[in-house]
PyMOL CGO cylinders between C-alpha atoms (Angstrom):
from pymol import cmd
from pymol.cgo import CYLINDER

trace = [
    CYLINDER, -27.92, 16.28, 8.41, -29.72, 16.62, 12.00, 0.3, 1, 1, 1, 1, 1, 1,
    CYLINDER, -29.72, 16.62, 12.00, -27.73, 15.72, 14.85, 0.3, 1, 1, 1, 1, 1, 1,
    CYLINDER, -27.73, 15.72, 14.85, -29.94, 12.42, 15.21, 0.3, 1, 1, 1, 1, 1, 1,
    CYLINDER, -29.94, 12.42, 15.21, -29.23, 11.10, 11.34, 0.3, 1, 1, 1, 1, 1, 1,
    CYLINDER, -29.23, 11.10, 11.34, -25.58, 11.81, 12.28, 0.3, 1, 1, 1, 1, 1, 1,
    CYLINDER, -25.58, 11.81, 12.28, -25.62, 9.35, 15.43, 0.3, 1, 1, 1, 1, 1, 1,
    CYLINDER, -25.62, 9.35, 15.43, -27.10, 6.89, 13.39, 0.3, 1, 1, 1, 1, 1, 1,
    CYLINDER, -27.10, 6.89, 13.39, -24.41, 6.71, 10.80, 0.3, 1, 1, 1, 1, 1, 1,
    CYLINDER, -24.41, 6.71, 10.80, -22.01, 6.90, 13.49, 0.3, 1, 1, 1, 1, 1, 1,
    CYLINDER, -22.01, 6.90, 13.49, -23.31, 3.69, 15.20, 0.3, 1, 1, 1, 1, 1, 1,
    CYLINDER, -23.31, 3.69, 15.20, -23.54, 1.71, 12.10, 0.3, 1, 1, 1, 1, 1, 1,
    CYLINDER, -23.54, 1.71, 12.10, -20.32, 2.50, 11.76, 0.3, 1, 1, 1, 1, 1, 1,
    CYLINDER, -20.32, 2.50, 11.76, -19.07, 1.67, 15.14, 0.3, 1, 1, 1, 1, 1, 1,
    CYLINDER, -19.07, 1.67, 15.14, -17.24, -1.35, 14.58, 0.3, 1, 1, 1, 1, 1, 1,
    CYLINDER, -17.24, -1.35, 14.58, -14.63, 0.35, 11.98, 0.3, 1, 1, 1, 1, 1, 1,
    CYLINDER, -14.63, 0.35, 11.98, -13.37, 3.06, 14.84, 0.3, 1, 1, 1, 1, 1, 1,
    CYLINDER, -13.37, 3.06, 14.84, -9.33, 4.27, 14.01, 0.3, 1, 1, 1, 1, 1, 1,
    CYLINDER, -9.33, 4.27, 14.01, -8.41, 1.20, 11.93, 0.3, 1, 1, 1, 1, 1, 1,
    CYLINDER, -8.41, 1.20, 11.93, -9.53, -1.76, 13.88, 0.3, 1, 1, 1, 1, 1, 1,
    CYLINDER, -9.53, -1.76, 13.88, -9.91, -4.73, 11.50, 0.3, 1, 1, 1, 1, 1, 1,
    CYLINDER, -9.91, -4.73, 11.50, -7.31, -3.00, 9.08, 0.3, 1, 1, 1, 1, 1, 1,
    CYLINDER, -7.31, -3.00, 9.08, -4.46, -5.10, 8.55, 0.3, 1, 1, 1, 1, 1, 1,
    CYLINDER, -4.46, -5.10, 8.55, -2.30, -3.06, 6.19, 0.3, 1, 1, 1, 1, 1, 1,
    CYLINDER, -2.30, -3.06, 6.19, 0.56, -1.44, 8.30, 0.3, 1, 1, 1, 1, 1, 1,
    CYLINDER, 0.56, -1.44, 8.30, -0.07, 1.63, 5.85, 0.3, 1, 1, 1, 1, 1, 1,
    CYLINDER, -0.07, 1.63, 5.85, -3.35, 1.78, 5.78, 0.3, 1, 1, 1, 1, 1, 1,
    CYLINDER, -3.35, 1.78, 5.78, -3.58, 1.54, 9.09, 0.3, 1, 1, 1, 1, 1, 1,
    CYLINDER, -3.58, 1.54, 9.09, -1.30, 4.42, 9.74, 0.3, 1, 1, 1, 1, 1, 1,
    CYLINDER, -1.30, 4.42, 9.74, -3.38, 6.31, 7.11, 0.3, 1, 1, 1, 1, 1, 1,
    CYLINDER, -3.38, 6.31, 7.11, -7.02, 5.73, 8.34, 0.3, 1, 1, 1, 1, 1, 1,
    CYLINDER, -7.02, 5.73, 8.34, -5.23, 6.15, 12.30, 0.3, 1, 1, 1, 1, 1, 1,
    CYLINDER, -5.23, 6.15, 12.30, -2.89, 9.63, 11.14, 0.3, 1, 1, 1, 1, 1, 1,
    CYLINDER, -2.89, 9.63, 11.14, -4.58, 11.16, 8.84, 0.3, 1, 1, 1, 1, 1, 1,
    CYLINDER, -4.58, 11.16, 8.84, -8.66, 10.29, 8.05, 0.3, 1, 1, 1, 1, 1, 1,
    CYLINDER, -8.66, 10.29, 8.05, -9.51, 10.06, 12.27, 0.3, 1, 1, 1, 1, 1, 1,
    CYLINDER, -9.51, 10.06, 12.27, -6.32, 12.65, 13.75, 0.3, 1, 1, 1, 1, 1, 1,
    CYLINDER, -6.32, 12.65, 13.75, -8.01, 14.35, 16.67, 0.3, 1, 1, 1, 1, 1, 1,
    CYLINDER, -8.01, 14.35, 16.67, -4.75, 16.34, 17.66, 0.3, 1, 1, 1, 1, 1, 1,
    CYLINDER, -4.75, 16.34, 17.66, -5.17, 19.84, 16.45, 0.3, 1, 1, 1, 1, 1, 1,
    CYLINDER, -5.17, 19.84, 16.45, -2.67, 21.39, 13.17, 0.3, 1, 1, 1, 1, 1, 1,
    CYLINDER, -2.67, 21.39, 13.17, -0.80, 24.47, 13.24, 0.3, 1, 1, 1, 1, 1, 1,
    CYLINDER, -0.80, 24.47, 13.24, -3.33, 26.19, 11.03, 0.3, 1, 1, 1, 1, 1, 1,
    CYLINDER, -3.33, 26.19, 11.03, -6.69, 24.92, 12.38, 0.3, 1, 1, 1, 1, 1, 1,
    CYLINDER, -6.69, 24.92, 12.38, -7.34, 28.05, 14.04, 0.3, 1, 1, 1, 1, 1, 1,
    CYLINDER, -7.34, 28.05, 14.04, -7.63, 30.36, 10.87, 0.3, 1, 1, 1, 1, 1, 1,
    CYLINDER, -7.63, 30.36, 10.87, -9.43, 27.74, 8.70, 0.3, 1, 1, 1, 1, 1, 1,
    CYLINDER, -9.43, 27.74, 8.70, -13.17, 26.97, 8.78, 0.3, 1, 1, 1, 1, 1, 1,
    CYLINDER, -13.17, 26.97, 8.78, -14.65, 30.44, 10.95, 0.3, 1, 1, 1, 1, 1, 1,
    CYLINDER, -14.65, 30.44, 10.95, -17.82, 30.67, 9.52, 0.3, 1, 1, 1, 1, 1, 1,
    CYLINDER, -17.82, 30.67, 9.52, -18.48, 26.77, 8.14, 0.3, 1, 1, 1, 1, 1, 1,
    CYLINDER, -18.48, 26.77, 8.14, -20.91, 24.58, 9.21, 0.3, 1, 1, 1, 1, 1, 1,
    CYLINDER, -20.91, 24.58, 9.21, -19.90, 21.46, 11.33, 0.3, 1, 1, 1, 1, 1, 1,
    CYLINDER, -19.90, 21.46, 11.33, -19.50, 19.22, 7.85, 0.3, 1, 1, 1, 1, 1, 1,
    CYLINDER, -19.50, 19.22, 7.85, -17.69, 21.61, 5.53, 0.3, 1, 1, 1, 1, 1, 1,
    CYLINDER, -17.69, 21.61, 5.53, -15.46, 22.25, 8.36, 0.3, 1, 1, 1, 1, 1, 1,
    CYLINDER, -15.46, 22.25, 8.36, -15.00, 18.39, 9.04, 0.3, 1, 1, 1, 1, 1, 1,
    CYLINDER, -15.00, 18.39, 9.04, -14.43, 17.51, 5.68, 0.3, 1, 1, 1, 1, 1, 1,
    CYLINDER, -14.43, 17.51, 5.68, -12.35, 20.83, 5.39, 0.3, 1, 1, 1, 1, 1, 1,
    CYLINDER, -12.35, 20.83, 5.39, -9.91, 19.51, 7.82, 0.3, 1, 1, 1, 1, 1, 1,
    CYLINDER, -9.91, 19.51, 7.82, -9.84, 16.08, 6.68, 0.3, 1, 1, 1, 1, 1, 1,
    CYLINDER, -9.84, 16.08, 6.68, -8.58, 17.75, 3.08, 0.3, 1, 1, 1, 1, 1, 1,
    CYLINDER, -8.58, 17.75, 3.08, -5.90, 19.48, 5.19, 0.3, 1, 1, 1, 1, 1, 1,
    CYLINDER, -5.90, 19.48, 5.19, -4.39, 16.95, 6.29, 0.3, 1, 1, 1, 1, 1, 1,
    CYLINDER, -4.39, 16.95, 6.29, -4.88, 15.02, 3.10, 0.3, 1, 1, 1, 1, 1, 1,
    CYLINDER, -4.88, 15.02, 3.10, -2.75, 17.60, 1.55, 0.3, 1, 1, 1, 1, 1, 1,
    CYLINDER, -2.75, 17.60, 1.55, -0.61, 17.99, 4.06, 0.3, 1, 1, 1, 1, 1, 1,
    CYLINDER, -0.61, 17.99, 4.06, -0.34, 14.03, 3.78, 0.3, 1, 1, 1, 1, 1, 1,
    CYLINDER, -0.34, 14.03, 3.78, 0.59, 13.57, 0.33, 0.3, 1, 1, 1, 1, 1, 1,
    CYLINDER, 0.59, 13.57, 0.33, 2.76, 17.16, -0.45, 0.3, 1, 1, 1, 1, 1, 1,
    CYLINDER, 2.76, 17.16, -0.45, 0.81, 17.06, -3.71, 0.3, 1, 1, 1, 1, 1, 1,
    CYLINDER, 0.81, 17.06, -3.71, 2.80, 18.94, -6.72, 0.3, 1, 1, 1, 1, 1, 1,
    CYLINDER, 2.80, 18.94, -6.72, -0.84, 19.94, -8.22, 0.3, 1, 1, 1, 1, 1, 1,
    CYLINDER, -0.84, 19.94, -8.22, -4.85, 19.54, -6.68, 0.3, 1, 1, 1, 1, 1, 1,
    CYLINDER, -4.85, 19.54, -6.68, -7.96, 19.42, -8.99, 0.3, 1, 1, 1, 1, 1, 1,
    CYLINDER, -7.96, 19.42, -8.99, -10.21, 21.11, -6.78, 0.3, 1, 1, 1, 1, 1, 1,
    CYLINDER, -10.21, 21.11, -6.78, -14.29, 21.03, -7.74, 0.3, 1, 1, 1, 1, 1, 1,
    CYLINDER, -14.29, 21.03, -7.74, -15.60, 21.53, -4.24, 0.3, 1, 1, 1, 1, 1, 1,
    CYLINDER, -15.60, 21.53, -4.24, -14.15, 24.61, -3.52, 0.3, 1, 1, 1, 1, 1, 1,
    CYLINDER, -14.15, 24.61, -3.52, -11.65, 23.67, -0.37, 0.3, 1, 1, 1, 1, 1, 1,
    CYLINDER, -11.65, 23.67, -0.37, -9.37, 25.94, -1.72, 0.3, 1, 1, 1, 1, 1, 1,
    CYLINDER, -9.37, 25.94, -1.72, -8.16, 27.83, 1.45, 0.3, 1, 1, 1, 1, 1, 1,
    CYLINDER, -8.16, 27.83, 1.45, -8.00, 24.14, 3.63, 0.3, 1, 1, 1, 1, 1, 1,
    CYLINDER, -8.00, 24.14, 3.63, -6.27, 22.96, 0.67, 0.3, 1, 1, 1, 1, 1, 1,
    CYLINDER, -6.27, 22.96, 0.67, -3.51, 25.80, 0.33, 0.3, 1, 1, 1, 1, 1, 1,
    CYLINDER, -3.51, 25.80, 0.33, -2.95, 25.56, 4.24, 0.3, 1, 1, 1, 1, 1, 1,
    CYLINDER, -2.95, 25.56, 4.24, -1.96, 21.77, 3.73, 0.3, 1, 1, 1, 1, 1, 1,
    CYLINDER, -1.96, 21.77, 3.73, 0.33, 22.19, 0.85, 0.3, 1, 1, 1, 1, 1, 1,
    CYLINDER, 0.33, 22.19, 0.85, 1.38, 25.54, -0.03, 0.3, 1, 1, 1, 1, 1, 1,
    CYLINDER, 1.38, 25.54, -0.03, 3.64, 24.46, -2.48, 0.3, 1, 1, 1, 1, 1, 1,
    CYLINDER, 3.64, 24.46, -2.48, 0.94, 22.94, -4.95, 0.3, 1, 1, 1, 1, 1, 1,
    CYLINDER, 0.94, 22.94, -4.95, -0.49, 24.19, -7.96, 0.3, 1, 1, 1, 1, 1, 1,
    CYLINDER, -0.49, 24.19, -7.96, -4.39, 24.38, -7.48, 0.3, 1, 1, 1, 1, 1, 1,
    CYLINDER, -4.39, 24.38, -7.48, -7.06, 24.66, -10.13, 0.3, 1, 1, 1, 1, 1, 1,
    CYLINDER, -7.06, 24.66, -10.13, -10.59, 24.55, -9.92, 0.3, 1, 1, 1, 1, 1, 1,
    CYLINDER, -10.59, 24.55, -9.92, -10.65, 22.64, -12.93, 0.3, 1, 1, 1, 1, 1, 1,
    CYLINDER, -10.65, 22.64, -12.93, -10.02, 19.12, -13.79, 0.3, 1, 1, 1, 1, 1, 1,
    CYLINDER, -10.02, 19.12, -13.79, -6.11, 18.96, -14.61, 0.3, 1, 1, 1, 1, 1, 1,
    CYLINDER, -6.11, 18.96, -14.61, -5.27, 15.33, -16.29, 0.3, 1, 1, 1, 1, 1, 1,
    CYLINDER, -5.27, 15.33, -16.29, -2.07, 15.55, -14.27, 0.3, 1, 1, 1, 1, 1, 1,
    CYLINDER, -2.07, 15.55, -14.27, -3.41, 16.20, -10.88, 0.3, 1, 1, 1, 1, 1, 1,
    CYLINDER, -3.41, 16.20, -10.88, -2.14, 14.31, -7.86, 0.3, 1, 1, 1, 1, 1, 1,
    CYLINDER, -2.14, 14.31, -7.86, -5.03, 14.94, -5.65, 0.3, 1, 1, 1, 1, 1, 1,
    CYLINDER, -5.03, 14.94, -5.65, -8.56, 15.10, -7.17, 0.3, 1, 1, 1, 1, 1, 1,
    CYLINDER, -8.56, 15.10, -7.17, -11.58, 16.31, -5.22, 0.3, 1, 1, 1, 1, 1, 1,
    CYLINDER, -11.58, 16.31, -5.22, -14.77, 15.88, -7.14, 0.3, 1, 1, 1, 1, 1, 1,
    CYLINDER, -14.77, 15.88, -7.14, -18.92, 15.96, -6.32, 0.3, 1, 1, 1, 1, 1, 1,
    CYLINDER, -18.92, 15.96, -6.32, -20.84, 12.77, -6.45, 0.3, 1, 1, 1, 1, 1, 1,
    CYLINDER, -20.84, 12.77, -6.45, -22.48, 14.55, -9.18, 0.3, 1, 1, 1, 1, 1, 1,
    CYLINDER, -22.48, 14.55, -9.18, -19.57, 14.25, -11.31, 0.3, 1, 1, 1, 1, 1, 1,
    CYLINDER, -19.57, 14.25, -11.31, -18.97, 10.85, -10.64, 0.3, 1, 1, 1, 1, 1, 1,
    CYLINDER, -18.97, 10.85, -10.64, -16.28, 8.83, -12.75, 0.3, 1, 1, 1, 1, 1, 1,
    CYLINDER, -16.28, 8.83, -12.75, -16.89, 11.83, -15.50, 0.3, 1, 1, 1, 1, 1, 1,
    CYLINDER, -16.89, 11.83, -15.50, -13.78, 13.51, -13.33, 0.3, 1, 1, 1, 1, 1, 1,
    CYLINDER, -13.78, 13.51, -13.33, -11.89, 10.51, -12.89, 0.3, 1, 1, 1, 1, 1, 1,
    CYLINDER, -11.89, 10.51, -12.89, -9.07, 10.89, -15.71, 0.3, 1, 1, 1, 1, 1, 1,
    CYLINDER, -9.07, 10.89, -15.71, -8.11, 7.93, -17.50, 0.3, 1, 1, 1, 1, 1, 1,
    CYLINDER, -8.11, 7.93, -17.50, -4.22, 9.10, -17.44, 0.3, 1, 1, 1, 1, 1, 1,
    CYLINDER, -4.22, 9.10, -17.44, -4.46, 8.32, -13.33, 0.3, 1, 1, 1, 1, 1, 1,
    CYLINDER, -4.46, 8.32, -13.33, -1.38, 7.73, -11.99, 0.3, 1, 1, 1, 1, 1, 1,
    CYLINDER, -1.38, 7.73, -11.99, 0.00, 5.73, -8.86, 0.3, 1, 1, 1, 1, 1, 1,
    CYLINDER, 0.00, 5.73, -8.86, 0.14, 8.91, -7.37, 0.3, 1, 1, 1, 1, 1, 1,
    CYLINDER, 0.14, 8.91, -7.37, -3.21, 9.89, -7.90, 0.3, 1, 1, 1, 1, 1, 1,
    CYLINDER, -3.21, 9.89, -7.90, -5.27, 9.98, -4.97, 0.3, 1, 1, 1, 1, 1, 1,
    CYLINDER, -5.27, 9.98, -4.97, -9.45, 10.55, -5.95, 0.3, 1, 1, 1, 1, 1, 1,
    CYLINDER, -9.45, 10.55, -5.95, -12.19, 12.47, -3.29, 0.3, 1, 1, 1, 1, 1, 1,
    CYLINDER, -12.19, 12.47, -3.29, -14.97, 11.80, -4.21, 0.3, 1, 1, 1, 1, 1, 1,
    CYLINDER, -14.97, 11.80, -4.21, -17.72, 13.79, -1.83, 0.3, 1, 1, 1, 1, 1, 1,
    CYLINDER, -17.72, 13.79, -1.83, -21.17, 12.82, -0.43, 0.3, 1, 1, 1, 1, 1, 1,
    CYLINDER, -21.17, 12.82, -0.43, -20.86, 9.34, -1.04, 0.3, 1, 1, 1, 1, 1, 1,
    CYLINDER, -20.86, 9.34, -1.04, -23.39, 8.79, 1.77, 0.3, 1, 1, 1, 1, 1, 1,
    CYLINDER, -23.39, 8.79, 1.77, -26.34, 10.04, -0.72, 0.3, 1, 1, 1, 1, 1, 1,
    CYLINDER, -26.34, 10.04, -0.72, -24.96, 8.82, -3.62, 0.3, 1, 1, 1, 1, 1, 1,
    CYLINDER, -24.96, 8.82, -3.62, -23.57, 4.85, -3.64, 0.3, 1, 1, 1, 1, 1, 1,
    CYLINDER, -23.57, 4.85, -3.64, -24.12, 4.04, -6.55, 0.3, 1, 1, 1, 1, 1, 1,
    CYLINDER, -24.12, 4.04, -6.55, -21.06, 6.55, -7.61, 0.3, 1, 1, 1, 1, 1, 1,
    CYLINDER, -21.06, 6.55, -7.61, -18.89, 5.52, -5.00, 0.3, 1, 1, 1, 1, 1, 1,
    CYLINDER, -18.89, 5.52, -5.00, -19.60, 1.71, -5.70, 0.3, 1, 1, 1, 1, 1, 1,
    CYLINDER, -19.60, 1.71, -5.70, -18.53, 2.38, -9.85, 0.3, 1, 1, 1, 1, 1, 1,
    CYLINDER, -18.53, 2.38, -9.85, -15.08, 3.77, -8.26, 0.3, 1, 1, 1, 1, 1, 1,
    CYLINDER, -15.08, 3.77, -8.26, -14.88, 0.98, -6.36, 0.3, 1, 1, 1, 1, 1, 1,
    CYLINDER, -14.88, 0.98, -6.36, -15.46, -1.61, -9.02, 0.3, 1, 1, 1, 1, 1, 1,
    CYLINDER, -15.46, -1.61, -9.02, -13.39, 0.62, -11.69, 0.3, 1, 1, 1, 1, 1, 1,
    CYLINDER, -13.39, 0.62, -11.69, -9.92, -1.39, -11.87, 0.3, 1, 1, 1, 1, 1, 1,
    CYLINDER, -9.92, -1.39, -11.87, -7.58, 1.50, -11.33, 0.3, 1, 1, 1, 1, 1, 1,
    CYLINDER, -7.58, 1.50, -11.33, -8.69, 1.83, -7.88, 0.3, 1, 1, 1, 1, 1, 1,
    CYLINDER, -8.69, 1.83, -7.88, -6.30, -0.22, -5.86, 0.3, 1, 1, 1, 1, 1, 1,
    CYLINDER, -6.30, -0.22, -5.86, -7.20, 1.01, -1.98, 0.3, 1, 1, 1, 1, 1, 1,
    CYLINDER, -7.20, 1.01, -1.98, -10.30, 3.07, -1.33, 0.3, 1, 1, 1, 1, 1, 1,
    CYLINDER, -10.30, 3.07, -1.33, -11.59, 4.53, 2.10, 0.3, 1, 1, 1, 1, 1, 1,
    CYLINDER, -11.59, 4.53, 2.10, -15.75, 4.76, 2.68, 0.3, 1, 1, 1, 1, 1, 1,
    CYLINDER, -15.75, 4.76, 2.68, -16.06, 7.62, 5.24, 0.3, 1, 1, 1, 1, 1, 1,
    CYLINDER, -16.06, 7.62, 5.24, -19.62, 8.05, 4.36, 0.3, 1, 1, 1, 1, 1, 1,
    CYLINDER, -19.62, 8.05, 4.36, -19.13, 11.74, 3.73, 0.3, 1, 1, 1, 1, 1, 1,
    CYLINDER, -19.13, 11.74, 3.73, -16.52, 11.19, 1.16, 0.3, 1, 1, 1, 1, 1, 1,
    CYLINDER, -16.52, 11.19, 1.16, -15.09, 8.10, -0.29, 0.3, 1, 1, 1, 1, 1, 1,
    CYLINDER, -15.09, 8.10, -0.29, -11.04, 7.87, -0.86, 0.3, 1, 1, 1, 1, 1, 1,
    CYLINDER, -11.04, 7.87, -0.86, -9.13, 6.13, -3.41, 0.3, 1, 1, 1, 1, 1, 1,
    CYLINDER, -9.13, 6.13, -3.41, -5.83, 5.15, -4.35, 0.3, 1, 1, 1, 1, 1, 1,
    CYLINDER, -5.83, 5.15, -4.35, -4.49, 4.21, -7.43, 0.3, 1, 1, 1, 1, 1, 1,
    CYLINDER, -4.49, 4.21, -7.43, -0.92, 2.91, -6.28, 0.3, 1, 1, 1, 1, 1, 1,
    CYLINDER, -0.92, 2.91, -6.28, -0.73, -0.54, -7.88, 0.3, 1, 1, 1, 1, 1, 1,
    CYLINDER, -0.73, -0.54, -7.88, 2.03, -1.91, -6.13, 0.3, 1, 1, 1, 1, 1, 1,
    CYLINDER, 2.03, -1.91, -6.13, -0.57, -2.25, -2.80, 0.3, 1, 1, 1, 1, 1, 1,
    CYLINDER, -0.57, -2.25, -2.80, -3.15, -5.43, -2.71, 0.3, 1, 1, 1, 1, 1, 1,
    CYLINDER, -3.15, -5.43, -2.71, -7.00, -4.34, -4.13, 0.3, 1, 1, 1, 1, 1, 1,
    CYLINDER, -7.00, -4.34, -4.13, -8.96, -3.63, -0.68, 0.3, 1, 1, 1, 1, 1, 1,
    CYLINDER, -8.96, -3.63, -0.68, -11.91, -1.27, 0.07, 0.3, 1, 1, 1, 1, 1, 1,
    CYLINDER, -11.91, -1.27, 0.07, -12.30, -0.23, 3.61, 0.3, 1, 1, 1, 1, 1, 1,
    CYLINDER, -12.30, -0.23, 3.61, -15.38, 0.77, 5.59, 0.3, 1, 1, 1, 1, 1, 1,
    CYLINDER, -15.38, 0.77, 5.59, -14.25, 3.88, 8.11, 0.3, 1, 1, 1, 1, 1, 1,
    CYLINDER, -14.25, 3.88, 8.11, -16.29, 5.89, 10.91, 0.3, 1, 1, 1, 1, 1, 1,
    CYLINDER, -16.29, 5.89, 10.91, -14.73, 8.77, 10.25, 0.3, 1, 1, 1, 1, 1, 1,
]
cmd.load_cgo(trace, "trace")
């Protein structure tokens, strides 16, 4: 994506800046704390050397993801493997779908194929390049189980904690 494509998407996407309109105390704090954090982590300097600007970006958004949610075990199919470990070093990380996984990071390509029907409210679902692919991102939306899901345009984020009101959430992230 040129730099030109990317200023494009970012002023479509102006009026959803760090949580304005979202009135969900934790959502808020989620889209504010973790999705849009600007403050640098503790281990930002030895992730990402040689990435490109987006692998990096998204990179450090699954950091902090991880470091979010202290997952006990990821499903990693994007290969973030190193940002991943750096967030939570105390989960179990496969690069293979695992039904029990708490965090699941999957390619458009995959779709709702890597979505396991045994998801749990602690189940949190990545799914990546969302931007190029809506029509995945809008079956996730309209599949039941997802309670709370984030559009970043790069990825898409969703929650399956039922005890939180249905709402989908447009981000410039």
């Amino acid at each position: 994506m040129n730099r030109l494509q990317q200023a494009v998407v970012w002023l479509r996407r102006i009026g959803h800046c760090r949580g304005f309109g979202i009135q969900s105390p934790s959502d808020y704090r989620f889209v504010r704390y973790v999705v849009n954090e600007h403050w640098p982590y503790y281990a930002y300097e030895k992730l990402g050397g040689g990435d490109d600007w987006l692998r990096r970006k998204l990179g450090r958004l699954f950091f902090r993801l991880a470091n979010y949610l202290q997952p006990e075990s990821i499903a990693d199919l994007l290969g973030y493997e190193d940002y991943l470990r750096a967030g939570c070093r105390k989960a179990a990380i496969s690069r293979q779908l695992l039904p029990q996984a708490n965090l699941i990071l999957a390619p458009a390509q995959t779709g709702l194929a890597a979505l396991p029907a045994q998801c749990t409210a602690k189940t949190v679902f990545v799914v990546e390049d969302i931007g190029h692919h809506p029509e995945v991102w809008k079956r996730v939306i309209a599949d039941s189980r997802a309670v709370v899901t984030f559009d970043l345009y790069y990825c898409g984020i969703a929650f399956f904690d039922t005890r939180q009101s249905q709402h989908h959430y447009t981000v410039n992230f």
